[in-house]
VEXSEKOL-322337 format. One line per field, with one value per residue (C-alpha): x, y, z; residue number from 0. Coordinates in nm, 4 decimals, padded with zeros to 6 digits. Example, Ala and Ser with C-alpha at 12.3 -4.5 7.8 and 13.67 -1.06 7.14 Angstrom:
BEGIN
px [01.2300_01.3670]
py [-00.4500_-00.1060]
pz [00.7800_00.7140]
nr [0_1]
This chain:
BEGIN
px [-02.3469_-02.0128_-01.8919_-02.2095_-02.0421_-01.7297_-01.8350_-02.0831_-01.7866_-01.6165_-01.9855_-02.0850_-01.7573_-01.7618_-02.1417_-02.0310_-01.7769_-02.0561_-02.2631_-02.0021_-01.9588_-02.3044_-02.4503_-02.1529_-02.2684_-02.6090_-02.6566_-02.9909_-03.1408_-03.3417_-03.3719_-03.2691_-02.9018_-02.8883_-02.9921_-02.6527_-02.4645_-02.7544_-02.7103_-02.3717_-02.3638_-02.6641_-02.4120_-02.1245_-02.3312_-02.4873_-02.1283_-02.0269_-02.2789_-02.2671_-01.9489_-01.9512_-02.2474_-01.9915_-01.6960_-01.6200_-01.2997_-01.2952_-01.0320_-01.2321_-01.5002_-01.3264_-01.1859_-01.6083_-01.7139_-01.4063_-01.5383_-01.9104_-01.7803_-01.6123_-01.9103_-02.1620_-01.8483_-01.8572_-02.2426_-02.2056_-01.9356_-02.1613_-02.4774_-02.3037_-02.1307_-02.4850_-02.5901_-02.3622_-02.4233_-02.7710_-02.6883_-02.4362_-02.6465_-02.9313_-02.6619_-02.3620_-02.0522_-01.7813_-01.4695_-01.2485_-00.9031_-00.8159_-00.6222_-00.8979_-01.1617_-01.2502_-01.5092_-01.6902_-01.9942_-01.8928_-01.9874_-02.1951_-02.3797_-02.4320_-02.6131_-02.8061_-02.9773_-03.0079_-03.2741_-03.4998_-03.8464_-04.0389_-04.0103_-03.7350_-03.8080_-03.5193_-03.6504_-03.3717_-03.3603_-03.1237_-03.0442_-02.9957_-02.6649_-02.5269_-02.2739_-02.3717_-02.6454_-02.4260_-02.2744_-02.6363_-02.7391_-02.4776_-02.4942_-02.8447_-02.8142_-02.5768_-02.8314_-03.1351_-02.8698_-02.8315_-03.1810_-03.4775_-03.6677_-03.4610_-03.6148_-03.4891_-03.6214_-03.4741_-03.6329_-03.5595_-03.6795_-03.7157_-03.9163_-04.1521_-04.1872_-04.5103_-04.2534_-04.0368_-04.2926_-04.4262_-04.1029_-03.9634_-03.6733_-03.4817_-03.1953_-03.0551_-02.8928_-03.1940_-03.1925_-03.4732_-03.5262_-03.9174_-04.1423_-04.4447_-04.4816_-04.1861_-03.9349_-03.5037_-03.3086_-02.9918_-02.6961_-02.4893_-02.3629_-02.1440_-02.2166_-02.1973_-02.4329_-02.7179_-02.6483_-02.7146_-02.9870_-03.1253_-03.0216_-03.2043_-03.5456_-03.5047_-03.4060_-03.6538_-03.6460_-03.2821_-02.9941_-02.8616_-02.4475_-02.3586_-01.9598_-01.9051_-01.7280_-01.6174_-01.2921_-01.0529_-01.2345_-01.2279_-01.5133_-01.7530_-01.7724_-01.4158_-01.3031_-00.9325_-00.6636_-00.7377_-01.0983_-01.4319_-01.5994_-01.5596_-01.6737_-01.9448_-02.0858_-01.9884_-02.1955_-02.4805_-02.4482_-02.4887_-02.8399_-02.7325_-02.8130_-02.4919_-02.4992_-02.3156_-02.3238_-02.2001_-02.2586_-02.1513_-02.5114_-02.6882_-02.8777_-02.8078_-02.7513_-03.0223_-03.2801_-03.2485_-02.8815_-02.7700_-02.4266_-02.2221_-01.8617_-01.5811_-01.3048_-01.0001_-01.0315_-00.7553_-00.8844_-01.0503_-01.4367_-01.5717_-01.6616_-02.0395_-01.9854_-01.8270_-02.1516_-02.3997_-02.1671_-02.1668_-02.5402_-02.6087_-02.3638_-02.5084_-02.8520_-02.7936_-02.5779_-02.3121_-01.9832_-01.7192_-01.4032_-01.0911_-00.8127_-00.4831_-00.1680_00.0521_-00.2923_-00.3879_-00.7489_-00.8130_-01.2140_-01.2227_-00.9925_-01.2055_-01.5785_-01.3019_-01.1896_-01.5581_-01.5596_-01.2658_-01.0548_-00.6818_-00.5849_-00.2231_00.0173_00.2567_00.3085_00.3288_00.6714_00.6433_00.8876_00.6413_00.5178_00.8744_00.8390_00.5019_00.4255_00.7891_00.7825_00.7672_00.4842_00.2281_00.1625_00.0212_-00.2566_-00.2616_-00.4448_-00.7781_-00.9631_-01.2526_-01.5310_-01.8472_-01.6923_-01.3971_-01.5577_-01.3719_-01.1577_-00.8535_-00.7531_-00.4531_-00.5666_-00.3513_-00.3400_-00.0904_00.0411_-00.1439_-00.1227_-00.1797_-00.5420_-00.5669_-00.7717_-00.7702_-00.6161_-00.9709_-01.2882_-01.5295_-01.8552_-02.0887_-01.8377_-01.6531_-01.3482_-01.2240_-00.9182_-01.0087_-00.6677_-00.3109_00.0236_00.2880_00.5966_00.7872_00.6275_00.6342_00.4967_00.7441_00.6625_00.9660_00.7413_00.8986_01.2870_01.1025_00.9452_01.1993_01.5176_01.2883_01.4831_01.3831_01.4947_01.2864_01.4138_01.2676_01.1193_00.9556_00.7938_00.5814_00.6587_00.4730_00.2260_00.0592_-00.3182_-00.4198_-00.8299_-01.0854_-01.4449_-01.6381_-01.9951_-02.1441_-02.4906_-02.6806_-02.9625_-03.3123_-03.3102_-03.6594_-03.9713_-04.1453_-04.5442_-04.5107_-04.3659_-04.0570_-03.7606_-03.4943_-03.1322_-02.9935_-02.6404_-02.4144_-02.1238_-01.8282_-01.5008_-01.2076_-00.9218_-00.5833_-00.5879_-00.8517_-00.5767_-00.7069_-01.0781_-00.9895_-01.0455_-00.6502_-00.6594_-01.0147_-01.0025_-00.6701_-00.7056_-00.9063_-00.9915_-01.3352_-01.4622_-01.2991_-01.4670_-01.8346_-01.8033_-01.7728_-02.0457_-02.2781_-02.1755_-02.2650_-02.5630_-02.7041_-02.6987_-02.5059_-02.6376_-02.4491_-02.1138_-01.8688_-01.6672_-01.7729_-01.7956_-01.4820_-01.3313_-01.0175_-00.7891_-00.3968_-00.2729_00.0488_00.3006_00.4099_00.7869_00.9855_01.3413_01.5356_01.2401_01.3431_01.7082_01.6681_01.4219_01.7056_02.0175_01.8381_01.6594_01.9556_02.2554_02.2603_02.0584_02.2604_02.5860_02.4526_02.3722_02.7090_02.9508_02.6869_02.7969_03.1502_03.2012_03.0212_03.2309_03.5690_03.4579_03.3739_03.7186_03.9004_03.7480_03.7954]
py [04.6008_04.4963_04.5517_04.2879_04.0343_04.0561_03.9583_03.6804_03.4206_03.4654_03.5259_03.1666_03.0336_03.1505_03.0727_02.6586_02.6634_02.7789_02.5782_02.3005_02.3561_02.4300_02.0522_01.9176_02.0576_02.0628_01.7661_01.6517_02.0210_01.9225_02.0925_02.4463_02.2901_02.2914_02.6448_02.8027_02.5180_02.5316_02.9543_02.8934_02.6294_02.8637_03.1975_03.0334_02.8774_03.2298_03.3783_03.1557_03.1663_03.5551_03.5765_03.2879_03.5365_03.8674_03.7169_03.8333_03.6533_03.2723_03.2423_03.4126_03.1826_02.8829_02.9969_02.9984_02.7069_02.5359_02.6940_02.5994_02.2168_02.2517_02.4131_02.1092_01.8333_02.0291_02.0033_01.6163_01.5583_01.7275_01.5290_01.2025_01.2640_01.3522_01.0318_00.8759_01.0073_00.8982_00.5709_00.5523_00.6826_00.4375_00.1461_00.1950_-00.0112_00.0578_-00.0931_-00.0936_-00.1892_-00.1030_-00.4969_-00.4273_-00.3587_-00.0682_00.1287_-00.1840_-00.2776_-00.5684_-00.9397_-00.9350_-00.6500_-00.8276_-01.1604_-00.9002_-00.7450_-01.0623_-01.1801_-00.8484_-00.9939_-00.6786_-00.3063_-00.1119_00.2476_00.4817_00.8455_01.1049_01.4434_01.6835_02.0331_01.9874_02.1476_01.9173_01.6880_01.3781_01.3811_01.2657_01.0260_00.8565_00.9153_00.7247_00.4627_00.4056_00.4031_00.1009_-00.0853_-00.0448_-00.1836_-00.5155_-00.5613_-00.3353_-00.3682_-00.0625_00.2644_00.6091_00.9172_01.2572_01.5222_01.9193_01.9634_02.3450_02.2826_01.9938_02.0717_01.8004_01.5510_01.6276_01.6630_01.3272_01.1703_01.4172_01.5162_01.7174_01.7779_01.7700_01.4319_01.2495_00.8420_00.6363_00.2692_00.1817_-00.1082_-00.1867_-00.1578_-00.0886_00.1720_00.2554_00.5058_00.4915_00.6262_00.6941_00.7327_00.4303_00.1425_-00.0812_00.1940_00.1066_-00.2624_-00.3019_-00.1319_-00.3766_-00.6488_-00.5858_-00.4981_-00.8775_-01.0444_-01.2271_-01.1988_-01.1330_-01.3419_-01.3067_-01.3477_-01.4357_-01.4242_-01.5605_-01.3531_-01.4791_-01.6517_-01.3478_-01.3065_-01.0225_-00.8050_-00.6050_-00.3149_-00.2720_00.0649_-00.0136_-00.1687_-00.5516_-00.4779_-00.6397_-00.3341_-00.3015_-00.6388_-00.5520_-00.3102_-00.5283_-00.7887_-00.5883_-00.4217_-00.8280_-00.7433_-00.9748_-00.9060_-00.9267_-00.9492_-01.0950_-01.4466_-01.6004_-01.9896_-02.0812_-02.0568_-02.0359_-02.3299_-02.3548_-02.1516_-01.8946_-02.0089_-01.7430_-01.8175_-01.8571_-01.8481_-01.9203_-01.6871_-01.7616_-01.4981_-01.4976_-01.6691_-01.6167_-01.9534_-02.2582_-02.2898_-02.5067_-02.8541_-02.7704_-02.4683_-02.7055_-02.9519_-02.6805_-02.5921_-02.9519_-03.0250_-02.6939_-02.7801_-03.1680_-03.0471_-02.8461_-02.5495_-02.3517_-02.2076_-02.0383_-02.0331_-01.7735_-01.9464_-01.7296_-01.9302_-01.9486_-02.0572_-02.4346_-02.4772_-02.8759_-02.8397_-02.5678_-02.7728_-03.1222_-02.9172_-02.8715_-03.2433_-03.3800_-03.2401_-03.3442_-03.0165_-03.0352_-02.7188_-02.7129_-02.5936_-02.3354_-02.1048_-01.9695_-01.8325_-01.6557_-01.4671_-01.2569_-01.1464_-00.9698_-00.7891_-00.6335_-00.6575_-00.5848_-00.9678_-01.3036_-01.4085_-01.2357_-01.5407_-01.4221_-01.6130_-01.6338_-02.0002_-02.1070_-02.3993_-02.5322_-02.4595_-02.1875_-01.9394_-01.8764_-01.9340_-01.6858_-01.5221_-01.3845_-01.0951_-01.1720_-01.1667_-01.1278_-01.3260_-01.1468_-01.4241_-01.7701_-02.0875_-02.3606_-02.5756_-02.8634_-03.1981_-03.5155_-03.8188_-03.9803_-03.8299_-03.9034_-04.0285_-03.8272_-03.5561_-03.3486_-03.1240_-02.8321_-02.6422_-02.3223_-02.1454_-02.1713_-02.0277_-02.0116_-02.2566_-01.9292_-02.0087_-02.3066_-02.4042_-02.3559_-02.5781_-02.4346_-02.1886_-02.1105_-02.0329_-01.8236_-01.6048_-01.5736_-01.5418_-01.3722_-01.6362_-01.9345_-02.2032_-02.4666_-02.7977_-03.0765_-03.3201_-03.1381_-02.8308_-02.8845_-02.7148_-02.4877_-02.4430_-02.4502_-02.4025_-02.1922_-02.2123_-02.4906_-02.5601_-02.8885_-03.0261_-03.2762_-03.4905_-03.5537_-03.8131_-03.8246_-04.1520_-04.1202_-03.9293_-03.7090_-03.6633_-03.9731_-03.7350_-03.8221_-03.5706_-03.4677_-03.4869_-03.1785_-03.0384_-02.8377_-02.6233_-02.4841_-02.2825_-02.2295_-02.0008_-01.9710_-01.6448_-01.3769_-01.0508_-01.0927_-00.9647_-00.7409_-00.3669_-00.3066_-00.5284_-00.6080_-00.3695_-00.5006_-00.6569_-00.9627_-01.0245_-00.8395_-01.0609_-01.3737_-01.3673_-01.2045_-01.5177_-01.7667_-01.6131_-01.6152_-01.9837_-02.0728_-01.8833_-02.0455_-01.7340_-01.8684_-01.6056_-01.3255_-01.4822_-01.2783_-00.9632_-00.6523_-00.3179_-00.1164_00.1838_00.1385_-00.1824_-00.1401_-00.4959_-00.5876_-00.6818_-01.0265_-01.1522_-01.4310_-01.3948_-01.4566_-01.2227_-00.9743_-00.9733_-00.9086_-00.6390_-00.4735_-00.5314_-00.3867_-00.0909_-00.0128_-00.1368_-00.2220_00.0771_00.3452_00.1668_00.1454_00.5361_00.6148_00.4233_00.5622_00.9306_00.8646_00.7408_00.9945_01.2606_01.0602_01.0896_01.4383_01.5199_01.3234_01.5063_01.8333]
pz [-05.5989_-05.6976_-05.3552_-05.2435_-05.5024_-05.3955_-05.0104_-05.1409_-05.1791_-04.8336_-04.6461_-04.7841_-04.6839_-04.3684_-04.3322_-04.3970_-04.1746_-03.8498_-03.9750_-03.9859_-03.5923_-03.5065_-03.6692_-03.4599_-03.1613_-03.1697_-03.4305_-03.1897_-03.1849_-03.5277_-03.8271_-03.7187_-03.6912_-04.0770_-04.1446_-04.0785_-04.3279_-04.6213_-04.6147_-04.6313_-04.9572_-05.1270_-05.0819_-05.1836_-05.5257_-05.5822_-05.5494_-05.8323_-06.0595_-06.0836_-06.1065_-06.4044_-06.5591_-06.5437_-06.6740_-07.0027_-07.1372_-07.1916_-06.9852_-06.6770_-06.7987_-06.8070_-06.4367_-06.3175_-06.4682_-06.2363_-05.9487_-06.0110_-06.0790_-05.7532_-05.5377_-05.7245_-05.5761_-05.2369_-05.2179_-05.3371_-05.0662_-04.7973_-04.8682_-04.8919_-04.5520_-04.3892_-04.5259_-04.3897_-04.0612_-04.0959_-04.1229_-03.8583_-03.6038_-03.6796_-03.7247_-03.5216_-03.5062_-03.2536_-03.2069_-02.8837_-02.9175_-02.5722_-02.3591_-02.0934_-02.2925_-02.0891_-02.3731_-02.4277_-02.2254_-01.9858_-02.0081_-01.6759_-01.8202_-02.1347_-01.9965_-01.7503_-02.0131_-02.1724_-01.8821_-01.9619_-02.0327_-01.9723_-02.0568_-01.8358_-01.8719_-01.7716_-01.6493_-01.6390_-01.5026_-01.6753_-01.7930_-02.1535_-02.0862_-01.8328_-01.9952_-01.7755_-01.9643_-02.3022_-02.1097_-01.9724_-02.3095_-02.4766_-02.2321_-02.2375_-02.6101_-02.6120_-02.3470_-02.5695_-02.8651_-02.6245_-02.5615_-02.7188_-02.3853_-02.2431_-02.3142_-02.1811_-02.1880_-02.0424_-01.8982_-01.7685_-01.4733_-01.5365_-01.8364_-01.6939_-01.3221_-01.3334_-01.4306_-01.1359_-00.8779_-01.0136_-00.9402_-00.6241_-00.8015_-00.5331_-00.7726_-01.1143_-01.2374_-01.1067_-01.2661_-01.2150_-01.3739_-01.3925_-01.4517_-01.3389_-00.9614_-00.9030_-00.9133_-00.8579_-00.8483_-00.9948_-00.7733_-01.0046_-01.3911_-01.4366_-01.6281_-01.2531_-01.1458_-01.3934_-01.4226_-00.9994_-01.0614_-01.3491_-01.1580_-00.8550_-01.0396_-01.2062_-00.8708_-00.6981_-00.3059_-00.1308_-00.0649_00.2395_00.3140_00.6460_00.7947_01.0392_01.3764_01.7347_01.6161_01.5078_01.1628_00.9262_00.9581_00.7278_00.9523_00.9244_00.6593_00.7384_00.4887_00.6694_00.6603_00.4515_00.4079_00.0155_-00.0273_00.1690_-00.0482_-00.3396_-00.2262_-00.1580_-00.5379_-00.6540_-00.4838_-00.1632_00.2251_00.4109_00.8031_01.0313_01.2737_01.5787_01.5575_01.8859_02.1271_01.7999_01.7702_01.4102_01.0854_01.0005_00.7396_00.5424_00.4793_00.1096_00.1712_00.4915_00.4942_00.7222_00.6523_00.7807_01.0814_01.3647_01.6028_01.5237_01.5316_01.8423_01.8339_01.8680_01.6033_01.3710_01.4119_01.3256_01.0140_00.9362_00.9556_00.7439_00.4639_00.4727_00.3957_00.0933_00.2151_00.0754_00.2202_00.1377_00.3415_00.3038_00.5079_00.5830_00.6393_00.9791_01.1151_01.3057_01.1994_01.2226_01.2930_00.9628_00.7742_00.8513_00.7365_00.4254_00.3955_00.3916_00.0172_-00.0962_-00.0698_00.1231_00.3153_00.3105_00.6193_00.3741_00.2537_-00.1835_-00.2386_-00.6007_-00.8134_-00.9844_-00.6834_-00.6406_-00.9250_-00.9196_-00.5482_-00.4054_-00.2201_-00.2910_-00.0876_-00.3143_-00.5459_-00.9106_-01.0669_-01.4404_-01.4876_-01.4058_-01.4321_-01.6305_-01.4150_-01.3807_-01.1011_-01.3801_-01.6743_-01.9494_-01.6549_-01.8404_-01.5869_-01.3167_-00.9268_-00.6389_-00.2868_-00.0016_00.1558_00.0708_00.1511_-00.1337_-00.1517_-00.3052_-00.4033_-00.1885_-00.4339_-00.2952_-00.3196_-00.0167_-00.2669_-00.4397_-00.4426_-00.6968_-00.6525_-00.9380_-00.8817_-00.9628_-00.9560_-00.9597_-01.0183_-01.2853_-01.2577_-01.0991_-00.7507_-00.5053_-00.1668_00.1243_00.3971_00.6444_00.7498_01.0637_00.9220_00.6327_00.8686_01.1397_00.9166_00.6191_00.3192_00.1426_-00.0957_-00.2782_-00.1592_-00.3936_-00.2036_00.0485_-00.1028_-00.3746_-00.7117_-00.8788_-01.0759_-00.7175_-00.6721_-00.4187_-00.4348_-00.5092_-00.5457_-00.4399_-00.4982_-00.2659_-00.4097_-00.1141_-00.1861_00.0840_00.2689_00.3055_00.2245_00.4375_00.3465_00.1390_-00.1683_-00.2890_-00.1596_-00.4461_-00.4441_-00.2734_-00.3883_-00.1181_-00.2072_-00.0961_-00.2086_-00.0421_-00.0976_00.0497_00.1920_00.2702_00.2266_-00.1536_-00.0939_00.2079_00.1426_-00.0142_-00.2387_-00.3516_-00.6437_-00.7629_-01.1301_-01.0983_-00.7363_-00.6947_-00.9619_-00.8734_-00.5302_-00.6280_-00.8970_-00.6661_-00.4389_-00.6825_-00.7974_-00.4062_-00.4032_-00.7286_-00.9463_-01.2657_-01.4742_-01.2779_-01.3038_-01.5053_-01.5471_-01.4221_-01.5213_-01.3883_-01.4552_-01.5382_-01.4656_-01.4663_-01.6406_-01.5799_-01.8120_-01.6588_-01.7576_-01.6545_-01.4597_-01.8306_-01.9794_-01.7081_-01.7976_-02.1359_-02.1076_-01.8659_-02.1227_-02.4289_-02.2781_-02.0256_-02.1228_-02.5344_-02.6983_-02.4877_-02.6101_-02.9468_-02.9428_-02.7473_-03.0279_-03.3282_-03.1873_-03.1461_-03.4959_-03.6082_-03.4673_-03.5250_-03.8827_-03.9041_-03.7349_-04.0299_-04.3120_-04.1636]
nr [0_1_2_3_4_5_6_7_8_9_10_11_12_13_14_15_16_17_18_19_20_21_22_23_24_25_26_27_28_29_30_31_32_33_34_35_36_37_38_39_40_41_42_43_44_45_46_47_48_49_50_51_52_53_54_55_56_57_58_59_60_61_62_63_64_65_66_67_68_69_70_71_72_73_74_75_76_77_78_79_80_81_82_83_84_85_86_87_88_89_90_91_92_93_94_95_96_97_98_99_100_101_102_103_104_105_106_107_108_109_110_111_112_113_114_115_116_117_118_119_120_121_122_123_124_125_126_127_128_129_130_131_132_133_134_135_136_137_138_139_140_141_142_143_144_145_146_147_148_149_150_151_152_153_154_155_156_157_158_159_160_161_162_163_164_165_166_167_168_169_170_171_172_173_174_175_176_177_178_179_180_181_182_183_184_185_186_187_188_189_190_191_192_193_194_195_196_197_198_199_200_201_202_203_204_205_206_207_208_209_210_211_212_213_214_215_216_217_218_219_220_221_222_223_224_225_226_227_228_229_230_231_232_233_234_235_236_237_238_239_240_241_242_243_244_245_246_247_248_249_250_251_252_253_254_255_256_257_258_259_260_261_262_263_264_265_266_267_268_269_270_271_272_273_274_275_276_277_278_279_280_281_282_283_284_285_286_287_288_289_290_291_292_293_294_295_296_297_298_299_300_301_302_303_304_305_306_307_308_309_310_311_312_313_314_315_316_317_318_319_320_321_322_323_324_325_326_327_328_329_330_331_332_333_334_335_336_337_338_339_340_341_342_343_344_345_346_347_348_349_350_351_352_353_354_355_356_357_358_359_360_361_362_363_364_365_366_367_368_369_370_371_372_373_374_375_376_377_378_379_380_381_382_383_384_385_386_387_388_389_390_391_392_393_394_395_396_397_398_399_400_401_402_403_404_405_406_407_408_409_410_411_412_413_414_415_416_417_418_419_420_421_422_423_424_425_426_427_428_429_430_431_432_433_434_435_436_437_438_439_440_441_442_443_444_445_446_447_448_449_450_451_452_453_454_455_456_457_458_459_460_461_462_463_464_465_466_467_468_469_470_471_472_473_474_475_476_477_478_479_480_481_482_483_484_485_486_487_488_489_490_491_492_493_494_495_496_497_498_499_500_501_502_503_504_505_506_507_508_509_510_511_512_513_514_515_516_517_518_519]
């Protein structure tokens, strides 16, 4: 018996610390989870109370009636930390302090879920062991947080195999996003995964991209550096149809087209090609136009000029491009302007060799230009194109290249009113769009994933296309922000980290061993 009271205390003890780590583990097993911690607390209380009972001395007595006070504040401290927990998990609050908010659900995501109308039931097929399960869980979780309409609920295959024939689950880690009449599988456990997914359940009909080929553009069959085959697939997560067109022979652009892409183009369009393009964009249509320097386009650059936007013959020469590119002609962006395709863009983006756009000093009527981005002061537009590129140096020479900040993309509107009515009711007022950009290396498959580009270019898609809604930041895994610093910012950062602390260190350690040689 004695030897039985003596093992009491430590048992308990050793009892609340499992239980501890089996409520951690398996805090959503239920009930059972708590057995190990509650034998634990009712040992260790037994333990003390007998021994309080035996003790024979007031001293001993005293010594008990500290330990019982102290078992009653453990049990207090545990059951206000469960309660706690309770309330946490009902009402959560995170906080991500990361620049790039990368643990935080994104923007786009955001005003995705905040067009849910109807139920979105999320079936998922996992082993209860599987730890993509935690993750869908946890994501799901902070969905339904956004917007109540998004319900999950997770299944094991092994232990409903209805369930999985219902649904032909061929494997485990099976996602599928329901409503009524329809259904999605999710490929994927990302956050982009499950927002595509959303997105094309609440789109109504497909978009359909079309680039343009026959002149030397970039094309979205192409899986090589140059290639469009990431924005490809980036389009078609937005829930668009991309394909590709040849105008010339055509007869005209394809009704179906939301948005017309030229990309890159090596040779200028033909006269009747530049016609079709004309009529298309006249009667309502959008474009967008990704224009590499070192390139004569007059017929692309006058479908340009008709709303207001300048295409430049230079080329960006930018010092910041030197330090995180390793040349100057990789202008950096770091200023947008007020309009919906950047609309709370704060990340950098990238353009490999640009030339600068910009907006004519008069408007043709009923049309409105926005310069959508430009550089920092650090850059400028060289116009000696030919002596940078053969000799591979260039100067700014006031006067004739332009000084930075230098814009680089733009956006225009055109109001086109009906001069008639057909059917004798009354037409309205069509708007056509386009954007053009600078260069086309930005969205090619090196570079689309670099900071700020994917989004800068799936923004102004959707802008074209007349999807407002899905224009913002997207989910990504991780993003690598620069530090940005100016040429005298540069400097110092070398002298202190390079050149001043060592010294300091170097003379600290000298004096310090000057001084112990004196006093010995």
């Amino acid at each position: 018996m004695r030897r039985f009271d003596e093992i009491l205390g430590p048992a308990g003890l050793i009892l609340i610390l499992a239980g501890s780590v089996v409520y951690g583990v398996l805090y959503g097993s239920g009930w059972p989870a708590f057995l190990p911690l509650l034998a634990g607390l009712a040992l260790s209380a037994a333990a003390l109370i007998l021994g309080y009972r035996k003790s024979r001395s007031e001293g001993v007595r005293r010594y008990a009636k500290y330990g019982i006070n102290t078992g009653v504040t453990v049990i207090a401290v545990a059951a206000l930390i469960f309660f706690l927990q309770a309330i946490s998990t009902r009402h959560g609050f995170r906080m991500d302090t990361t620049a790039n908010r990368r643990f935080s659900i994104s923007p786009q995501t955001v005003k995705v879920l905040g067009g849910v109308q109807s139920e979105i039931t999320f079936t998922c097929f996992f082993r209860d062991s599987a730890p993509e399960k935690t993750q869908v869980y946890d994501l799901l979780g902070e969905y339904r947080g956004i917007n109540p309409r998004i319900t999950a609920r997770f299944i094991d295959p092994d232990q409903d195999p209805v369930a999985a024939r219902k649904y032909n689950v061929k494997d485990y880690g099976a996602v599928y996003a329901e409503v009524p009449g329809r259904l999605e599988q999710v490929e994927g456990f990302t956050e982009e995964k499950f927002t595509n997914v959303i997105n094309r359940i609440l789109s109504q009909g497909v978009k359909t991209v079309y680039f343009t080929t026959g002149h030397g553009e970039r094309s979205i069959e192409d899986s090589g550096p140059s290639g469009f085959s990431s924005l490809r697939d980036a389009i078609r997560a937005e829930s668009f149809e991309v394909r590709e067109f040849i105008p010339l022979g055509s007869g005209g652009i394809p009704q179906d087209c939301s948005v017309l892409a030229i990309a890159g183009p090596a040779k200028d369009i033909f006269e009747p090609e530049q016609n079709i393009i004309f009529d298309y964009l006249t009667g309502g249509g959008k474009a967008i136009l990704l224009i590499d320097p070192v390139s004569d386009l007059p017929l692309i650059s006058a479908l340009s000029m008709a709303f207001g936007i300048r295409i430049n013959d230079d080329i960006i020469v930018d010092r910041y491009g030197k330090m995180l590119a390793g040349n100057y002609l990789t202008p950096v962006v770091n200023q947008y302007g007020k309009h919906p395709i950047t609309e709370g863009f704060r990340l950098f983006t990238f353009f490999p060799m640009s030339r600068s756009i910009g907006a004519l000093s008069a408007l043709p009527d009923a049309v409105t230009v926005t310069v959508l981005c430009k550089t920092d002061r650090e850059a400028y537009a060289e116009t000696d194109i030919d002596t940078l590129l053969s000799i591979g140096k260039t100067q700014y020479e006031g006067g004739r290249d332009a000084a930075g900040p230098v814009s680089l993309a733009a956006a225009g509107e055109m109001t086109i009113v009906p001069t008639g009515a057909r059917s004798g009711r009354p037409e309205e007022d069509r708007v056509s769009r386009i954007v053009v950009f600078g260069d086309s290396d930005f969205a090619a498959n090196s570079d689309l994933k670099l900071s700020g580009n994917r989004d800068l270019i799936l923004n102004a898609l959707n802008w074209l296309a007349e999807d407002e809604d899905l224009i913002s930041i997207r989910p990504v895994d991780n993003i690598n922000q620069p530090v940005l610093l100016s040429t005298r910012q540069g400097r110092v950062v070398f002298w202190l980290s390079l050149v001043a602390l060592p010294a300091i260190f170097a003379v600290a350690g000298m004096l310090i061993d000057l001084g112990r040689r004196r006093s010995g």
